[in-house]
LOKEGU-385868 format. One record per residue: x, y, z of N, C-alpha, C in turn. Coordinates in steps of 0.2 Angstrom, whole numbers, padded with zeros to 4 digits, always signed. Layout:
N
XYZXYZXYZ;...
// end
This chain:
416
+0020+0210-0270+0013+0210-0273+0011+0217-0271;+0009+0220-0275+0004+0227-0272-0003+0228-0272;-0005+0231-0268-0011+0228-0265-0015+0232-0271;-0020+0230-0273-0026+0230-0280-0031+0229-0279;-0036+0232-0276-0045+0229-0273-0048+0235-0276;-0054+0230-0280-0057+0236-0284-0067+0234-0283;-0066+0229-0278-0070+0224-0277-0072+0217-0273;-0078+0216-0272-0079+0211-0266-0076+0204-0271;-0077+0204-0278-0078+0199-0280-0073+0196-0284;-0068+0200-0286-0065+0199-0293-0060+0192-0291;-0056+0189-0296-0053+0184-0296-0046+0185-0292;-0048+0179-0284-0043+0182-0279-0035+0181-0280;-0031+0186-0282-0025+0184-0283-0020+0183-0276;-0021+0185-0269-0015+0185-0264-0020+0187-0260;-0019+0184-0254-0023+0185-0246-0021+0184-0240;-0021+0189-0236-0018+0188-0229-0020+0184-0225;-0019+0179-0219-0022+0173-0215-0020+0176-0210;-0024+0172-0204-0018+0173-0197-0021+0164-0193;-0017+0161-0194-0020+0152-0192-0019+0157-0183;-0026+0154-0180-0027+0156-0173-0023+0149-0169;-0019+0151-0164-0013+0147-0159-0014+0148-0151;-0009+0150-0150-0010+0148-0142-0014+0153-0140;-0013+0159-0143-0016+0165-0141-0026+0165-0137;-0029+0161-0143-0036+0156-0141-0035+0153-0135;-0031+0151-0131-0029+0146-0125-0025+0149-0121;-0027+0156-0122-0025+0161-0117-0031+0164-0116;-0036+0162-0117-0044+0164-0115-0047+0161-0108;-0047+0164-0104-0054+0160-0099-0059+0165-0101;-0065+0159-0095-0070+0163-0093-0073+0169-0092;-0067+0171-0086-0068+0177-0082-0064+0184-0087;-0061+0184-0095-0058+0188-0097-0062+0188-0105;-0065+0183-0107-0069+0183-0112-0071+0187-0114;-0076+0190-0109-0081+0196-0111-0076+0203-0114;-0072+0203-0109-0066+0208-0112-0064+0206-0121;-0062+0199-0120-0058+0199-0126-0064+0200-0132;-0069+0201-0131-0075+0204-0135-0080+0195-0138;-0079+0190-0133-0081+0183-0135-0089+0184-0130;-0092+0179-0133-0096+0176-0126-0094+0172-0125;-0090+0168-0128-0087+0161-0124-0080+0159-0126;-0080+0154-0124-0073+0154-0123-0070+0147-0129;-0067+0147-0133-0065+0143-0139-0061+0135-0137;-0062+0129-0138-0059+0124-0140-0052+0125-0147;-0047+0126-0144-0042+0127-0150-0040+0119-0154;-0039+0115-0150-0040+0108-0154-0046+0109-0160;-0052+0111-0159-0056+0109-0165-0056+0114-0169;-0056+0120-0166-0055+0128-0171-0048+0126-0176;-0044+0124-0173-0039+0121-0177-0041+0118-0184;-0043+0112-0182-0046+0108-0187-0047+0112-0190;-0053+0115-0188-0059+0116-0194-0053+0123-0199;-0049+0125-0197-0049+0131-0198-0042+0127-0206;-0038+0123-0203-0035+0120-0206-0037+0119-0214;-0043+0116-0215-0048+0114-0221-0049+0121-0224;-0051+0127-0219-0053+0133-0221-0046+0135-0225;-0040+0134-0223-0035+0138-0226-0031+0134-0232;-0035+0126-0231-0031+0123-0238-0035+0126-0243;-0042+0126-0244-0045+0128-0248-0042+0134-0251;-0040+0140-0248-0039+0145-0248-0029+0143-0253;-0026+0139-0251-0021+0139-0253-0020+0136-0260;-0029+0129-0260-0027+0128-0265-0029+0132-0272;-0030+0137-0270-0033+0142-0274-0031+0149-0277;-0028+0150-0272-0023+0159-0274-0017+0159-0267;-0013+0162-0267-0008+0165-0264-0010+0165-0257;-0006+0164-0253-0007+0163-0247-0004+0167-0241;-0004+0174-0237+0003+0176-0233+0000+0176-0226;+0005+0172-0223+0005+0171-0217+0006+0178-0212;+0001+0181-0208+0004+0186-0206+0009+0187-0200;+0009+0180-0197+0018+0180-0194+0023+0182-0200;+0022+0176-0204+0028+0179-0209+0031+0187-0210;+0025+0188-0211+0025+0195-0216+0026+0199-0209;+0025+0198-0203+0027+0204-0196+0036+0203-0194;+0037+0196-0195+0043+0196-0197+0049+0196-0200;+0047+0199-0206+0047+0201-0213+0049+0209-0211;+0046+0212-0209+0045+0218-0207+0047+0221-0202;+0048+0218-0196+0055+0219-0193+0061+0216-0192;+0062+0217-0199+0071+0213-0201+0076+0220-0199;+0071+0226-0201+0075+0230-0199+0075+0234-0191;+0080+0234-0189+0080+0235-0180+0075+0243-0178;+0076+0248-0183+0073+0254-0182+0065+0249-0181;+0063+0247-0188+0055+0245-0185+0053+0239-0181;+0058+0237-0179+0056+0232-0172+0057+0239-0167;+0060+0243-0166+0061+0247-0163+0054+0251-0160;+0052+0254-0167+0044+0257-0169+0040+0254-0166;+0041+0248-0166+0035+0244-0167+0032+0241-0159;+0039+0240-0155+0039+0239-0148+0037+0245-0144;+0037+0252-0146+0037+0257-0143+0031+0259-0145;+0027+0257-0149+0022+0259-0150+0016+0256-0145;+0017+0249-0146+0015+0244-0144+0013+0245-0136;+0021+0247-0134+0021+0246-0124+0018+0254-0123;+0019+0258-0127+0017+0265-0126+0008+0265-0125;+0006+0263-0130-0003+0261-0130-0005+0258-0126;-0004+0252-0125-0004+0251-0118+0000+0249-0112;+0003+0255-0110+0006+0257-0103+0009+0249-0102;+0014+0249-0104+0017+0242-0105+0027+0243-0104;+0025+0248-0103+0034+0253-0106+0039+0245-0101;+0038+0243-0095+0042+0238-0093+0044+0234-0097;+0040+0230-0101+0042+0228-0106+0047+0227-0113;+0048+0233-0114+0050+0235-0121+0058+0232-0122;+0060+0234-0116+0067+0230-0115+0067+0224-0118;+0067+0220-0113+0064+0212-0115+0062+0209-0121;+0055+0213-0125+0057+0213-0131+0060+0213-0136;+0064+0217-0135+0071+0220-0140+0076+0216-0140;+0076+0210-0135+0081+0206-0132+0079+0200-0136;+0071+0201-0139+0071+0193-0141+0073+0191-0147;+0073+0186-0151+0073+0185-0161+0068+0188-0162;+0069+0188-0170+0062+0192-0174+0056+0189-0173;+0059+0181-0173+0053+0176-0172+0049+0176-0167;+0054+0176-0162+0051+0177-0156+0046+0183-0150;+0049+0188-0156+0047+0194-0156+0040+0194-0160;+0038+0190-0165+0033+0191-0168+0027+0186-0164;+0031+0182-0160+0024+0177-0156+0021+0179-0150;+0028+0186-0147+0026+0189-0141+0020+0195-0143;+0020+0197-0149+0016+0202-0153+0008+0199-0151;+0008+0193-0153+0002+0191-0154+0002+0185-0149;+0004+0182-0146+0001+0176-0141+0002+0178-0135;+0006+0187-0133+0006+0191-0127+0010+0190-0124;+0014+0193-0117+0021+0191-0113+0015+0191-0106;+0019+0187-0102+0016+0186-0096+0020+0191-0091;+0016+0192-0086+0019+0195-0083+0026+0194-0075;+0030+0196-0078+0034+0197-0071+0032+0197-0065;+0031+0193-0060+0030+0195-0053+0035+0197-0050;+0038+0202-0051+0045+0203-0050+0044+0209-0044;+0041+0212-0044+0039+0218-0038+0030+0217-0035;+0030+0221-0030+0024+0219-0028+0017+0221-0031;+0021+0229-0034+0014+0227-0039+0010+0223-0044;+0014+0222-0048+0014+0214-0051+0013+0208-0049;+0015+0206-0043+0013+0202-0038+0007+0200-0037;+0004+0208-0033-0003+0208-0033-0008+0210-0039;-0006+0208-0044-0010+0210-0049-0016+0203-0052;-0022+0205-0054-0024+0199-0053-0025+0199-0062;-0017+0202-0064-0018+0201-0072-0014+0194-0074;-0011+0191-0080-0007+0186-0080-0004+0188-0083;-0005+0190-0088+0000+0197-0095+0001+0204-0095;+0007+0203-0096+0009+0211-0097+0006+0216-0103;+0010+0212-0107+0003+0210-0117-0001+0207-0117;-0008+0208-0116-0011+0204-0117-0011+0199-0125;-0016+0196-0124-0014+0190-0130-0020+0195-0136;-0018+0193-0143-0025+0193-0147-0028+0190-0150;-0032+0188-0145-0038+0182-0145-0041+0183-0153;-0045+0189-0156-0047+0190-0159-0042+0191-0168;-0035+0191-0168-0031+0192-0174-0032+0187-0180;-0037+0180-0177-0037+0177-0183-0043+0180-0191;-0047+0184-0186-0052+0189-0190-0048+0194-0192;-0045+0192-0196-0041+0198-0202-0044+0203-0205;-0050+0201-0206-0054+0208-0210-0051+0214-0208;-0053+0213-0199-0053+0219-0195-0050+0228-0196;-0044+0222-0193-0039+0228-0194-0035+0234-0198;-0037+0230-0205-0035+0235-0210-0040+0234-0216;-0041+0237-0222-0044+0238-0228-0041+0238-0235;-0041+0234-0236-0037+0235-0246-0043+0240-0249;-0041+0247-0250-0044+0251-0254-0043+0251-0261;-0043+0250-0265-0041+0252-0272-0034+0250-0273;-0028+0256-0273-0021+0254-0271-0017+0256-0265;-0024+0257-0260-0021+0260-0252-0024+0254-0248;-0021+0255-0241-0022+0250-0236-0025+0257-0230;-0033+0256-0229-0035+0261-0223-0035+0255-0217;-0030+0259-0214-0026+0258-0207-0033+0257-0200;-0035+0251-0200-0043+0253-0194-0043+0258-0188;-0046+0260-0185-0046+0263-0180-0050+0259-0175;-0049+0255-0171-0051+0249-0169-0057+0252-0165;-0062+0248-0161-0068+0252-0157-0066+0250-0153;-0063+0245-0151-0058+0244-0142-0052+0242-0142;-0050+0244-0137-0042+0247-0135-0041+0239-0137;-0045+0234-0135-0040+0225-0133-0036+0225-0141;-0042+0228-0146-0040+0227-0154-0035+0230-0156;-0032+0237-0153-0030+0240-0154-0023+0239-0159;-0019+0235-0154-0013+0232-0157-0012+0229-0164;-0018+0225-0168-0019+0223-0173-0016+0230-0177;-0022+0235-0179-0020+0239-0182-0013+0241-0183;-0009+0242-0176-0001+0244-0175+0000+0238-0180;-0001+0232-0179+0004+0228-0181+0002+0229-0190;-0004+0228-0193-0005+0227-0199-0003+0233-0203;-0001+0241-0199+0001+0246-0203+0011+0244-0204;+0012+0241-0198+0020+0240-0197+0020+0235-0205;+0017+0231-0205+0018+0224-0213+0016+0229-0219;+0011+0233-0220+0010+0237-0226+0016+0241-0229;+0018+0243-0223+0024+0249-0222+0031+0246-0223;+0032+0240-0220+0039+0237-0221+0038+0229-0222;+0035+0227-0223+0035+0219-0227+0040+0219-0235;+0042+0212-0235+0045+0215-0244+0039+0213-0248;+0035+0207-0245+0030+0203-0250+0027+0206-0250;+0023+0213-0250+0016+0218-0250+0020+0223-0249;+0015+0226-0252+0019+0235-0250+0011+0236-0255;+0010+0244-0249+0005+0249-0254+0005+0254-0248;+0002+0258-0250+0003+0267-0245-0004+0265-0240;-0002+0268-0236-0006+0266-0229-0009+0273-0228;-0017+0271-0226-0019+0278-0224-0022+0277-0218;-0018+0278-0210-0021+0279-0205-0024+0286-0201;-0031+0285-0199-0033+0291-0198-0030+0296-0192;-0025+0290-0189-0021+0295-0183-0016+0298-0186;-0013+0299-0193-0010+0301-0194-0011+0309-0198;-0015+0310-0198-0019+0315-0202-0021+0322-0198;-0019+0326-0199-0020+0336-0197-0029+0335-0193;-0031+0329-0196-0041+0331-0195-0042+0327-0191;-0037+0323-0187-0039+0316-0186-0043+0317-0178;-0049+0314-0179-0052+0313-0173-0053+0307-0167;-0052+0310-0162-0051+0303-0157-0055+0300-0156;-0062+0302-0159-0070+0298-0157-0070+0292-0163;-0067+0294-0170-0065+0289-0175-0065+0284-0173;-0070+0279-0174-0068+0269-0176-0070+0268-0182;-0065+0265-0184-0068+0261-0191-0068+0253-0191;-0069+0247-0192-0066+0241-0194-0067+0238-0201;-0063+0233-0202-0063+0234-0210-0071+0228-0210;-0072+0225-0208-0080+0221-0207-0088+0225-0211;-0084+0231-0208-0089+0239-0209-0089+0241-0216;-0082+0238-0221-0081+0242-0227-0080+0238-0233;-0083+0237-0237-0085+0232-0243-0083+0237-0251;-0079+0234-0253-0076+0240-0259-0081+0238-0266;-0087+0240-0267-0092+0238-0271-0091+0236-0279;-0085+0243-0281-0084+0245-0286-0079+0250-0286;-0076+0253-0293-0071+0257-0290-0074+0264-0287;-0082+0265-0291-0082+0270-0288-0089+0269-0282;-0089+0265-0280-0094+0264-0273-0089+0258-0268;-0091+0263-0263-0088+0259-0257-0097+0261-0251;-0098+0254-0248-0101+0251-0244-0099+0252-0234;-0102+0255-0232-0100+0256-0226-0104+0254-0221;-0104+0252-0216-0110+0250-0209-0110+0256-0203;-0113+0256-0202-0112+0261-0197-0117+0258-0191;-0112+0258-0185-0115+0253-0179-0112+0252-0173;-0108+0247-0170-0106+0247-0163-0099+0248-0163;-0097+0246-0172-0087+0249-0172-0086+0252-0177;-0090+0255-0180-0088+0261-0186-0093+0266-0183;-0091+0273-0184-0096+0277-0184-0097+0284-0188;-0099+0289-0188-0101+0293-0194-0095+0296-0193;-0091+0298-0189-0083+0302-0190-0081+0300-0195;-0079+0293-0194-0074+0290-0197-0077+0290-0205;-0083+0290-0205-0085+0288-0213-0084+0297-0215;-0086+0302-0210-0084+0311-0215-0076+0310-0215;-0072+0306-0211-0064+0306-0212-0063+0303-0218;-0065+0298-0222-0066+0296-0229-0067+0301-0233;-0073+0303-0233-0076+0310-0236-0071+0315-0237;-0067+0316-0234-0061+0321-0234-0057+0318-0238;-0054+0311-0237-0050+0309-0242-0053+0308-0248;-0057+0309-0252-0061+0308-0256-0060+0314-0262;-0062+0319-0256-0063+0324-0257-0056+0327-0260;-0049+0326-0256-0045+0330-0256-0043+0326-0263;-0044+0319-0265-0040+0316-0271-0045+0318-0277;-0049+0321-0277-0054+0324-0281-0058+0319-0286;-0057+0312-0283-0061+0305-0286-0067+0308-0285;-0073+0304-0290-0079+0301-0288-0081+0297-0286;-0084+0299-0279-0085+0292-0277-0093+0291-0273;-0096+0286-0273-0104+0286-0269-0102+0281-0262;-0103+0286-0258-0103+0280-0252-0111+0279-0249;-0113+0269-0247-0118+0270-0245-0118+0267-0239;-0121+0271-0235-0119+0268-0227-0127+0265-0225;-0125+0260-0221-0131+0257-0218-0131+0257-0211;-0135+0260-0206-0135+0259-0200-0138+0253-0198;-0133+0249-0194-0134+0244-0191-0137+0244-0182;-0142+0238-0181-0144+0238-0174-0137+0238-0169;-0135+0240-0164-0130+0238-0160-0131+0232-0154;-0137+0229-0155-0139+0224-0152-0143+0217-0156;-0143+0212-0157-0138+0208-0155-0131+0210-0159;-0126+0206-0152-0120+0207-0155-0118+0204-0162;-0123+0201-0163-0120+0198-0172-0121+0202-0177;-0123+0207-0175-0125+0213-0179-0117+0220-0180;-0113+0216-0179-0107+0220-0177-0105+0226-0184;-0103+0220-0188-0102+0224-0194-0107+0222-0202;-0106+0227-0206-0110+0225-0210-0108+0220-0215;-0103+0219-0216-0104+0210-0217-0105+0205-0215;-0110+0206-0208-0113+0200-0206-0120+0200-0209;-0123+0205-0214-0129+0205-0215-0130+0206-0221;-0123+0207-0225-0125+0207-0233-0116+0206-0236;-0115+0204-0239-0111+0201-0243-0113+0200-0253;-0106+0201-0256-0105+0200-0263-0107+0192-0266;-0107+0189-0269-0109+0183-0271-0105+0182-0278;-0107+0188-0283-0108+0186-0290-0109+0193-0294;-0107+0194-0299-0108+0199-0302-0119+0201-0302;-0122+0197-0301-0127+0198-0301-0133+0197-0296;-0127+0195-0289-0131+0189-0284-0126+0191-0277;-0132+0195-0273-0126+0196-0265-0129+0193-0260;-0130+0193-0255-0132+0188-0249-0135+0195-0244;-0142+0194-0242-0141+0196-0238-0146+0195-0231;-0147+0198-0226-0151+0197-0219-0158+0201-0222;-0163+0200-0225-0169+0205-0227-0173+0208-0224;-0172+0206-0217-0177+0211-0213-0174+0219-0213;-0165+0217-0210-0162+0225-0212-0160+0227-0216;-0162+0222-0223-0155+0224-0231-0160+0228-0236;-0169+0224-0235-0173+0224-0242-0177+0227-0239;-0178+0228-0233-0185+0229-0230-0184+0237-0230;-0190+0243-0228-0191+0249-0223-0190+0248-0216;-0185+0249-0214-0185+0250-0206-0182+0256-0205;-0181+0257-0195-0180+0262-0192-0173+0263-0193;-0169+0256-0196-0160+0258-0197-0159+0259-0205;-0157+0267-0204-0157+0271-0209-0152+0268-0214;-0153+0269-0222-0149+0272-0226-0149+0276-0231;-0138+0279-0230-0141+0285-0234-0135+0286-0239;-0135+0289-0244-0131+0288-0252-0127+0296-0250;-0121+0295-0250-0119+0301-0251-0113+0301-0259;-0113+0307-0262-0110+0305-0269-0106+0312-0268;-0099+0311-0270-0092+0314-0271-0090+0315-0277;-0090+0321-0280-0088+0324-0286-0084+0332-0286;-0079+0329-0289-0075+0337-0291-0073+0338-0286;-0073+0338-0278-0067+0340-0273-0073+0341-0268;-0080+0340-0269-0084+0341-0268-0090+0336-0265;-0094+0336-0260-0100+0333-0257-0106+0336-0262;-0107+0331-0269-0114+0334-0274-0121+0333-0269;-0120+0326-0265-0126+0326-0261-0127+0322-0255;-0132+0323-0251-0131+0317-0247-0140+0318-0245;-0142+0310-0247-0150+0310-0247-0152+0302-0243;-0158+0303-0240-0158+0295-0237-0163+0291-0243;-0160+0284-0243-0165+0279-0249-0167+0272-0244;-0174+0271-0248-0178+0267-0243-0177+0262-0239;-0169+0258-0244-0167+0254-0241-0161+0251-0242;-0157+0247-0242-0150+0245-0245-0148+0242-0252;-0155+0239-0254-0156+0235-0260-0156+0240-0264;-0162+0246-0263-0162+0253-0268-0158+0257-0267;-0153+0256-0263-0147+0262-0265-0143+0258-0269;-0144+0254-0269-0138+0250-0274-0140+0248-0281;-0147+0249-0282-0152+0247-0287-0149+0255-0294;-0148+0260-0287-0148+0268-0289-0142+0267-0293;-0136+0262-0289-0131+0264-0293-0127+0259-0299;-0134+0256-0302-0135+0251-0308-0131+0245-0305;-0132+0241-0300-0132+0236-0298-0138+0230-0300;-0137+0225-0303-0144+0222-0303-0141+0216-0300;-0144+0216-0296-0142+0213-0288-0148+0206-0285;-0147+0200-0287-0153+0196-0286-0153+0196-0278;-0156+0197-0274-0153+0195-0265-0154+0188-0264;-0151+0184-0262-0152+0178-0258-0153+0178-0250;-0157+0176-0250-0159+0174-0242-0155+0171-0237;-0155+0175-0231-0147+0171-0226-0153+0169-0223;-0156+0162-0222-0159+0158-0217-0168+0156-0222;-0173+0157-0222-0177+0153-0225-0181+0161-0226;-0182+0164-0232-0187+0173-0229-0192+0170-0228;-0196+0169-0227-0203+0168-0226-0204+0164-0219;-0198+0164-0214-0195+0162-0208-0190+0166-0202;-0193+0170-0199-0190+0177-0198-0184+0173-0191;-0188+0166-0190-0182+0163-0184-0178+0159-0186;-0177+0157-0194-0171+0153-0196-0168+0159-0198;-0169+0165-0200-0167+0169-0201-0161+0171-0196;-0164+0172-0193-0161+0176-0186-0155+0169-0185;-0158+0162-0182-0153+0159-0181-0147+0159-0184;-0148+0157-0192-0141+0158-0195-0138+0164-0195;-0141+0170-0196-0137+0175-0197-0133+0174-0189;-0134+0172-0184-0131+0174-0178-0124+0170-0180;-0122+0166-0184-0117+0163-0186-0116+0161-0191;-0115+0169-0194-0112+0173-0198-0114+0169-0204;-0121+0167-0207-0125+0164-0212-0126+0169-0218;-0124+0177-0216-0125+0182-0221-0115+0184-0224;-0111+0180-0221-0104+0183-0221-0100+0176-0225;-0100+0179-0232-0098+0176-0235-0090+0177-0241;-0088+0174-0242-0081+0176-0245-0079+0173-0249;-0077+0178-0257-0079+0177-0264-0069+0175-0265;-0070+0170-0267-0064+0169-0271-0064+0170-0278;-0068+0173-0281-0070+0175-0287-0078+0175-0289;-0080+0178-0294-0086+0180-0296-0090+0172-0298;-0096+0171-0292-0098+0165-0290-0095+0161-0286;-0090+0162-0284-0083+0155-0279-0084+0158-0273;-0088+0155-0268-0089+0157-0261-0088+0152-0259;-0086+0158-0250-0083+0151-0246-0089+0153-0240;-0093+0148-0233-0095+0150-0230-0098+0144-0224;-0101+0144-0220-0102+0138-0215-0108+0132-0217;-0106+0127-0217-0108+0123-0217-0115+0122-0212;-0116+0125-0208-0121+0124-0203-0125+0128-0204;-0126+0132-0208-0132+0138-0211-0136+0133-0216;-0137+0128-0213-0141+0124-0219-0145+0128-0224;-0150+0130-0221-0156+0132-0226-0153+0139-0230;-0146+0143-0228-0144+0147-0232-0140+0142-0238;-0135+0137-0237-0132+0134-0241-0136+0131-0246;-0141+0130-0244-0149+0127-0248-0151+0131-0254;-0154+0137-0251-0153+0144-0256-0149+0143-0261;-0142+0145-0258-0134+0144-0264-0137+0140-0270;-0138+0134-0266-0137+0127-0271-0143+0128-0277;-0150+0131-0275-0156+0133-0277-0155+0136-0283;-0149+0141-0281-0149+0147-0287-0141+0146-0292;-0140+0141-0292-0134+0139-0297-0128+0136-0293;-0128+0138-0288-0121+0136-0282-0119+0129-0282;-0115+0124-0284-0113+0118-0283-0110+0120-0277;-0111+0112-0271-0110+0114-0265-0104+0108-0264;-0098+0111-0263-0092+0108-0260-0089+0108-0253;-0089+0101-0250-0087+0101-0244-0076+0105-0243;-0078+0108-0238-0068+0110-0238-0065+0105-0239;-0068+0100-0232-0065+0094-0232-0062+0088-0238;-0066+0089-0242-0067+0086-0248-0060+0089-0255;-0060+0097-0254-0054+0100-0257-0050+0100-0254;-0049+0099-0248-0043+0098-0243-0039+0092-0244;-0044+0085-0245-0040+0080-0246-0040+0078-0253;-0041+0082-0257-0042+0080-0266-0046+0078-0270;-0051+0076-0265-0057+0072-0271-0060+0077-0273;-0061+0082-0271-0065+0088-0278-0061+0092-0277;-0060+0097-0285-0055+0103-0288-0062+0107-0291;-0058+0114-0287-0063+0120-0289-0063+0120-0296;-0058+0118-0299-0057+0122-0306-0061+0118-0311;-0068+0113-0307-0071+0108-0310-0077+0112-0310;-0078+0117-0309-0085+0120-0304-0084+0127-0308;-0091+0129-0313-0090+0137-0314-0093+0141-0309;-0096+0137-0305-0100+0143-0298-0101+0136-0294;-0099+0138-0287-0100+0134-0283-0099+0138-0273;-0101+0133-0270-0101+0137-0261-0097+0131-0259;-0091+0132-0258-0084+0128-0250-0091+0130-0245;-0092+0125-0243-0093+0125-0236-0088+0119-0230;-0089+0125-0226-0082+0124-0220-0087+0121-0213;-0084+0116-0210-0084+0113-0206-0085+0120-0200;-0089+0121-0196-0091+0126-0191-0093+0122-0185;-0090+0123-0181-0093+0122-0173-0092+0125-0168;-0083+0128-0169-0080+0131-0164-0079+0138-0167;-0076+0138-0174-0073+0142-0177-0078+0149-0177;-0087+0147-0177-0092+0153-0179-0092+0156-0171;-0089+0152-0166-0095+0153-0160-0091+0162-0158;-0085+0162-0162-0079+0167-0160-0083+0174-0162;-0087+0171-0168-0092+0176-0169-0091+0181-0176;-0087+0176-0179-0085+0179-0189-0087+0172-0193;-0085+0174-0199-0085+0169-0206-0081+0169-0209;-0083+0168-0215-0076+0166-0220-0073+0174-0222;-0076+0179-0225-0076+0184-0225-0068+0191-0219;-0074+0187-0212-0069+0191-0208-0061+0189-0206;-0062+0182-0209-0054+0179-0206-0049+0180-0214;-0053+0182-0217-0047+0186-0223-0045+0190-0225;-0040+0193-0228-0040+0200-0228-0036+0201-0235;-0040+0201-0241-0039+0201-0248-0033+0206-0250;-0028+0205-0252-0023+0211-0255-0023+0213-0262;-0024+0207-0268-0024+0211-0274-0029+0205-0278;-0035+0206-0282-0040+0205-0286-0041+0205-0291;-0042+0203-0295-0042+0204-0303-0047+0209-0305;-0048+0214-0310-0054+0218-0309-0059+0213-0313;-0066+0217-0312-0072+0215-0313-0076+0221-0322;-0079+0216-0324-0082+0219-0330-0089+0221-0328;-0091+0225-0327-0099+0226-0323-0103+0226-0328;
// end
């Protein structure tokens, strides 16, 4: 499959998963904050819920497992090679890498993501008040993150912390050697211009159109990384408008910008309104790419009218009740704006965001439980526009949606 995203919305043909495992259960307390949670997860129910999440998803389009596919990828000894030295290199792990190399592919790919523990085999380790030598990734079931289907590229994230770090390594190693996907990879550490202050995350980057791409700018993306765009834009001599939105960096549910607006519909996106439709203090601003060149860059009043600017007729629906600035708030904080189009009208999202699933239903949405597609009593393909909604308890508290736990490869295009 080659990777094809020309949009939030088009009809999904293949999607990357990662079913979250032991690695959740290698969480306490006292390391949570690190792993970037404020609490710590029930994998018994995360499971469940997440389980109905991915039937839905299977019984729908192409499904890759991103074990499979890291497995996949290091068939060959050179890129398990690459791949463990990259790995123990970044984080100062080099003891390790032996041991690695000694394990199966399989085994190889569960030490990648559920972490090795460590040796107490000398005294510094002994005394160490770590338990891993590779930490686990708590957070890899949020696919979004660490990579981007652009068009027919994959931009490679530049994570905003080091714990995330690995994801990236590992999503570049599958683009670059999986057999089931292949497309050219664009990571910014690879590049003559590349600078170290760069984070990007894929949460931040919404591919609008072919010729508009959506950007957040906030706690894990920031303006480097969007002028490091700018340069490949430039150098490939496309036109393109990028419209970045500055996001609060407090609260943390404000991380990236599809916690606060999302695609829906060729004519219907979702979004948070105090920061999406309103004037406030957090700017946004249109910049427009032509001929090798930066034609302009100007600021617009709001996100709704820079998108209005680039013939978008965009209905907004409300994440929480608008004329309710506290249901607002509450549902966005669980991920009530973060929603994920299996196709134009076919969205999937939490079940707990009542008065947003209300809206959905308000405005054409027929409302499907997962559970209900999971065991066969209702079939999507009975519904010209409808909202999956998923079973949420544990799975929101992680702190994403439907959105951030996927990570689309190729899409049907869209007629605007």
């Amino acid at each position: 499959m080659k990777v094809n995203v020309f949009s939030e919305i088009g009809e999904l043909k293949g999607v990357i998963i990662h079913h979250p495992g032991s690695e959740i259960e290698n969480m306490t307390p006292q390391n949570a904050e690190r792993a970037l949670y404020s609490d710590i997860l029930n994998l018994t129910v995360a499971t469940k819920e997440y389980c109905e999440f991915e039937s839905v998803l299977r019984k729908y389009t192409q499904v890759f497992e991103v074990k499979d596919l890291l497995t996949e990828a290091i068939q060959s000894e050179h890129v398990k090679k690459e791949l463990a030295y990259k790995v123990c290199s970044n984080e100062k792990a080099n003891h390790v890498y032996k041991d690695l190399l000694d394990l199966s592919n399989e085994d190889f790919t569960i030490a990648m993501i559920e972490g090795v523990e460590m040796k107490k085999d000398n005294l510094t380790n002994f005394l160490s008040q770590e338990r891993y030598s590779l930490r686990s990734l708590h957070n890899f079931f949020y696919m979004r993150d660490a990579s981007v289907s652009m068009h027919n590229n994959v931009l490679i994230s530049k994570m905003a912390n080091t714990v995330r770090a690995r994801e990236a390594i590992i999503m570049e190693a599958i683009f670059d050697h999986s057999h089931s996907i292949s497309a050219k990879t664009i990571n910014p550490l690879n590049f003559r211009d590349y600078d170290p202050e760069i984070t990007i995350e894929g949460g931040d980057v919404l591919i609008a159109r072919e010729d508009v791409i959506l950007i957040g700018l906030g706690s894990r993306s920031n303006t480097k990384a969007v002028d490091f765009l700018i340069e490949r834009f430039k150098e490939s001599k496309v036109s393109m408008n990028i419209l970045v939105q500055e996001l609060p960096y407090k609260p943390e549910s404000f991380i990236h910008l599809d916690m606060v607006f999302t695609f829906l519909d060729v004519d219907k996106c979702m979004i948070y309104e105090p920061l999406i439709a309103r004037h406030s203090k957090y700017q946004t601003v249109h910049i427009k790419i032509e001929n090798g060149q930066v034609s302009f860059i100007r600021y617009r009043n709001n996100f709704m009218e820079a998108l209005s600017v680039l013939n978008f007729n965009l209905k907004p629906l409300i994440c929480g009740v608008s004329e309710d600035l506290w249901i607002q708030q509450r549902e966005q904080w669980h991920s009530g704006a973060n929603f994920f189009a299996l196709g134009p009208g076919k969205v999937m999202g939490y079940a707990r965001n009542s008065y947003t699933i209300e809206e959905l239903n308000k405005n054409g949405f027929e409302v499907i439980k997962a559970r209900d597609i999971a065991k066969g009593r209702k079939d999507m393909n009975d519904y010209n526009k409808f909202v999956v909604t998923l079973d949420g308890s544990e799975l929101p508290r992680g702190g994403g949606g439907a959105r951030c736990m996927t990570m689309p490869v190729l899409r049907d295009s869209i007629n605007w």
